[in-house]
C-alpha positions, -999 to +999 in steps of 0.1 A: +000+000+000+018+033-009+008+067+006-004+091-019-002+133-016-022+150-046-011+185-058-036+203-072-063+174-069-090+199-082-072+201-118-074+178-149-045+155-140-050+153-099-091+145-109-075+116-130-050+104-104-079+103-080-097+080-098-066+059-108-068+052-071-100+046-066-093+024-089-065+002-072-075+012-037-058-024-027-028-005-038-026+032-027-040+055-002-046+093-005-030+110+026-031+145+015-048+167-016-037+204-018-055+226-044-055+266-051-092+269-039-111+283-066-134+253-069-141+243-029-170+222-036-152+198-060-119+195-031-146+192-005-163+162-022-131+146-028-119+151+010-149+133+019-144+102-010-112+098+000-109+107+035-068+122+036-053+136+073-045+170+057-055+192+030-042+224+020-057+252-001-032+281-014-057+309-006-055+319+033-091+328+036-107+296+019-101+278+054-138+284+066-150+281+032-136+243+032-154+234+066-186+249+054-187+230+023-172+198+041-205+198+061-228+208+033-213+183+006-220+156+036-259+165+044-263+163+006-248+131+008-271+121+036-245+120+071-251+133+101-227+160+113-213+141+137-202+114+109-177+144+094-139+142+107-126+171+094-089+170+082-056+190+089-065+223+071-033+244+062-035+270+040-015+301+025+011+303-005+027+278+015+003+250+025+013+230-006+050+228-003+042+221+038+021+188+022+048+177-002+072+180+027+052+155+051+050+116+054+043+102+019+055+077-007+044+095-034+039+132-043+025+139-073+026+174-082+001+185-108+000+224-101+002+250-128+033+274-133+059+282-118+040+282-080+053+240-080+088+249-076+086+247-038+066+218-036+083+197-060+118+209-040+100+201-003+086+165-017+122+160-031+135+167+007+112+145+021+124+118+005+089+110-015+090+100-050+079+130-071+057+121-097+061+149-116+036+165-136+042+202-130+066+204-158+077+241-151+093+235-117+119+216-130+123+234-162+126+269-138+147+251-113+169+233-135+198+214-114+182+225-082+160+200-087+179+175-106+206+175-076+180+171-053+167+137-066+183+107-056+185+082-088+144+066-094+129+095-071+121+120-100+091+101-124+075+121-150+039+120-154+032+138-188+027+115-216+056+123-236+083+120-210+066+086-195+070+074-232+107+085-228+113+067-201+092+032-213+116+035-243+148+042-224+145+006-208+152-011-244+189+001-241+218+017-218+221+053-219+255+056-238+235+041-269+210+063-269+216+085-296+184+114-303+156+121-278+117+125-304+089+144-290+059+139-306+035+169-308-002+169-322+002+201-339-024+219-315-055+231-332-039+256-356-013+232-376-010+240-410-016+275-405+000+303-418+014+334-392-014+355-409-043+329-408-036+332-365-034+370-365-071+369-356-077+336-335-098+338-303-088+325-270-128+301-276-107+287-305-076+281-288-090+262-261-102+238-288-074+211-285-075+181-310-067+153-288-062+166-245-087+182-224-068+203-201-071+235-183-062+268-199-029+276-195-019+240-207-045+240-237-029+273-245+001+268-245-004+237-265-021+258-294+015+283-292+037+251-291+053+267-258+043+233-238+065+215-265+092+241-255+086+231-220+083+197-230+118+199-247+138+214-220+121+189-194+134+159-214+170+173-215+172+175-180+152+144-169+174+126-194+204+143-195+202+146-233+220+172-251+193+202-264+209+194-300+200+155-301+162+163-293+138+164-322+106+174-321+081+159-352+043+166-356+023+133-349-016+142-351-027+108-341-016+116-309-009+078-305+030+076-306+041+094-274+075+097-279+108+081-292+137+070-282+164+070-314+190+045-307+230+045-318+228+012-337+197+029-358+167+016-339+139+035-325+117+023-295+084+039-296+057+037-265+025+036-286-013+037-272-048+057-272-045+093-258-052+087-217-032+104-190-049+076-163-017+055-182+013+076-170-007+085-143-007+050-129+026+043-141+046+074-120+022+066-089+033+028-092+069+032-107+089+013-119+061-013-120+031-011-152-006-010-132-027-040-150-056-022-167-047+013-166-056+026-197-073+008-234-046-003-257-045+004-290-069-017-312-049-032-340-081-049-354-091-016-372-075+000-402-062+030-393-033+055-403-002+068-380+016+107-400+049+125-391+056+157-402+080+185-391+072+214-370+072+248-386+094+270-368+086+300-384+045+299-377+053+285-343+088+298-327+083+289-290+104+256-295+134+272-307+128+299-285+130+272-254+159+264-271+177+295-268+167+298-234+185+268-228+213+271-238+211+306-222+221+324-186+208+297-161+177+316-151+166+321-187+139+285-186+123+311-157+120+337-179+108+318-208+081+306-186+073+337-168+067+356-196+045+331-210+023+329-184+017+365-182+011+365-217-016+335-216-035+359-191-032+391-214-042+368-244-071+357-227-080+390-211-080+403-254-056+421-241-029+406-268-031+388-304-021+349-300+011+358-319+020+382-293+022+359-267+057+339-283+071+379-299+068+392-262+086+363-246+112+366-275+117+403-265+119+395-232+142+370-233+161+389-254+163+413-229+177+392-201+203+376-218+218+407-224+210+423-196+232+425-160+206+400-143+212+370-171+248+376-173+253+372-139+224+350-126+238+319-106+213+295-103+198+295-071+163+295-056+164+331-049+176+337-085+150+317-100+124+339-082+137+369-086+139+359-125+104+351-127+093+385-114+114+405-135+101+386-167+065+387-154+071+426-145+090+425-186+059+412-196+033+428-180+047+466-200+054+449-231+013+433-229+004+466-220+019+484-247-003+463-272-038+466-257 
């Protein structure tokens, strides 16, 4: 039986993870579910399915909110009051990286942005395996959180990076020669920079293949979660920026690749479904039987590759720049974008604002005193992230 923490249990993946484990509830146990505390009914129904010792919510005041909807969620459900054993309540800013630091096997951390970094670090120090869905802590942190890990502790959860490490298994890692990420495109492949001068944030949100929340569906249509995506595998993986590909797979079927030095290529194959590395980071290293539908090879069907087009979508190469950049750059890459998908969403900004403004901006820092001299610390990474949010903020405002 393996204890279970839940980051951001409210959101797309920490909904999923729940029911994974409702699913195998011979196998795991929720202990804790953290959430920001926008939607208090949903975290108070899942408090009372699950039943975890503590619970945090990231905003201070939603403490009283939580009790009160404890105690209604459980009269509509038909209990007495006396039936309701109310949890360990923390909250504030830093209720979720208190949870990640307590008594667990396994953390999963599925919170937006940049606000996992302190989790994912506390879990890290606790000696839980992280089960890592929160991409942009370790792409902000970098070898703080690398160095942190002991070797198995650190398991990715998105689908891409669990195919990476399924097809990392077929060899050692001095034959692994190139790193694929497959991408579906988003919903504007094969569009032109002019034909997405005009899209909406309604038509944005319409991804081909995921349902996820908006910063993640967002950033899927701008390619920056690919960017993400890219500079995650390099340092999950440690595999050089230049021997990572990324190729345009609208199926959505192969995950990812693993090219090999003797020219083989291992590719982790089935039907779109985060329940599957969802069930395969909460029981790592071992498969869970019947996580997820495979892929029905009784019916026709057709599997397309196709290269990405830099020049309509930049926010790969631009992850790439940042890179191979001053060690706080990742921060500012994905500072500025998040400020961006607000302003974008607010019709504050065009869509192609939102990957010219983080060029600018890391343009900016890299020649600027702060990039040249940025060591990478904790402090460092912060401070990054609120000059590039600060960057961005004037350069959104500039174009309402």
């Amino acid at each position: 039986m393996r204890d279970i923490v839940i980051l951001g249990s409210t959101g797309s993946i920490g909904t999923q993870a729940l029911e994974v484990i409702e699913a195998a509830a011979d196998r795991f146990r929720v202990v804790g579910l953290a959430a920001g505390g926008s939607d208090i009914a949903l975290l108070a129904r899942q408090v009372l399915r699950h039943r975890p010792a503590s619970v945090a919510v990231a905003r201070a005041t939603a403490v009283q909110d939580l009790q009160l909807a404890l105690y209604a969620e459980a009269k509509q459900a038909g209990w007495n009051a006396g039936d309701v054993r109310l949890p360990r309540i923390l909250a504030g800013p830093s209720a979720a990286a208190e949870l990640a630091g307590s008594a667990a096997d396994v953390v999963l951390n599925g919170i937006t942005g940049s606000a996992g970094l302190q989790p994912t670090l506390a879990a890290l120090a606790a000696g839980a395996t992280l089960a890592l869905a929160n991409k942009e802590s370790l792409v902000i942190g970098g070898r703080l959180v690398t160095e942190a890990a002991a070797e198995g502790q650190l398991v990715a959860v998105d689908s891409e990076h669990s195919a990476i490490a399924q097809a990392l298994r077929a060899g050692r890692a001095d034959e692994v020669d190139r790193i694929i990420l497959t991408a579906s495109g988003g919903p504007f492949r094969g569009r032109t920079r002019e034909q997405l001068a005009d899209v909406t944030p309604a038509e944005a949100m319409k991804h081909p293949t995921w349902d996820m929340g908006r910063v993640i569906t967002t950033n899927s249509a701008t390619l920056v979660n690919k960017g993400l995506e890219l500079l995650e595998a390099h340092l999950l993986y440690d595999v050089p920026l230049d021997r990572i590909d990324v190729v345009v797979h609208p199926q959505s079927l192969v995950h990812s690749m693993v090219q090999f030095t003797d020219g083989s290529t291992i590719a982790q194959c089935s039907p779109p479904d985060m329940k599957l590395p969802i069930a395969l980071a909460l029981n790592w290293p071992d498969r869970l039987p019947g996580a997820a539908r495979p892929c029905d090879w009784s019916a026709a069907t057709a599997w397309t590759f196709e290269p990405l087009d830099d020049d309509v979508f930049p926010a790969v190469e631009l992850a790439r720049r940042a890179g191979a950049g001053p060690a706080t750059a990742p921060a500012v890459y994905n500072a500025a974008n998040e400020v961006c998908v607000d302003a974008f969403h607010d019709g504050r900004i065009g869509f192609g604002d939102i990957t010219d403004i983080i060029a600018t901006v890391l343009a900016d820092h890299a020649t600027g005193a702060a990039g040249r001299d940025a060591e990478l610390t904790v402090d460092a990474v912060l401070a990054a992230d609120a000059w590039a949010r600060a960057e961005a903020g004037k350069a959104c405002g500039a174009r309402a």
